[in-house]
C-alpha positions, -999 to +999 in steps of 0.1 A: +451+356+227+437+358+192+407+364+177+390+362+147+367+383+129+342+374+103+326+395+079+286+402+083+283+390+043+304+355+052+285+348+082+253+343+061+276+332+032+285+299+060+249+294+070+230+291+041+260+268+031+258+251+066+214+247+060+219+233+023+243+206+036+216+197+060+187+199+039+174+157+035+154+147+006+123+130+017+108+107-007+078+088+000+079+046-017+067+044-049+028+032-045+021+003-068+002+008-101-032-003-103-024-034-125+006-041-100-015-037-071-043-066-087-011-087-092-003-083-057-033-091-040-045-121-062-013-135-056-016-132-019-051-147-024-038-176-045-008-181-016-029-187+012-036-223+020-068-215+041-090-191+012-107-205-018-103-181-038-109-197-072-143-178-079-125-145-067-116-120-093-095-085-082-099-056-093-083-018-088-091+018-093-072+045-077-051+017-049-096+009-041-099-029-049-127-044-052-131-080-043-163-102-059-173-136-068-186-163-053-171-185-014-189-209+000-170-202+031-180-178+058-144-179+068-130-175+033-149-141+026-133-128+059-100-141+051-103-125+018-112-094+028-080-095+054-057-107+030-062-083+007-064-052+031-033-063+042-014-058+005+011-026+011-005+002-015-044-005-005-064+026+001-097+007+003-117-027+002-148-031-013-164-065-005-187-076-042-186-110-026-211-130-025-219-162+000-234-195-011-234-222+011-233-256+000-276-266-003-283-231-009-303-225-040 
């Protein structure tokens, strides 16, 4: 039978080795800049087939965009407002948009 004996010192020696071999770097994704993000989400305005968005502009401060303009579209001021709280790296909507109906004056 043998055994084996190992020093106080080494024992801590091994485990601090042992934790630093486990230790995982954790690093969140990269969050868009605000000019990226304004790309981003007036793209994904542009790409949908069922939003006007040709008197849309975008905006971004901080990851808040802020959507205005003009729709004469209920539906395309809700599907605005989806599409683009929907674009990965938005902290917050605001809705500048305005709704004019076709005979409204």
């Amino acid at each position: 039978m043998s055994c084996w004996v190992t020093p106080t010192g080494a024992q801590e020696k091994d485990a601090r080795a042992a934790a630093q071999a486990e230790q995982v770097t954790i690093t969140g994704a990269r969050l868009p800049s605000d000019e990226e993000l304004t790309k981003q989400v007036a793209t994904a305005l542009r790409s949908d087939p069922y939003v006007d968005d040709s008197h849309l502009t975008v905006s971004v401060s901080n990851g808040v965009v802020r959507v205005e303009g003009i729709v004469v579209d209920h539906s395309d001021l809700l599907g605005a407002l989806r599409i683009t709280g929907r674009v990965s790296g938005v902290n917050r909507v605001i809705d500048d948009i305005q709704l004019h109906r076709m005979g409204d004056d």
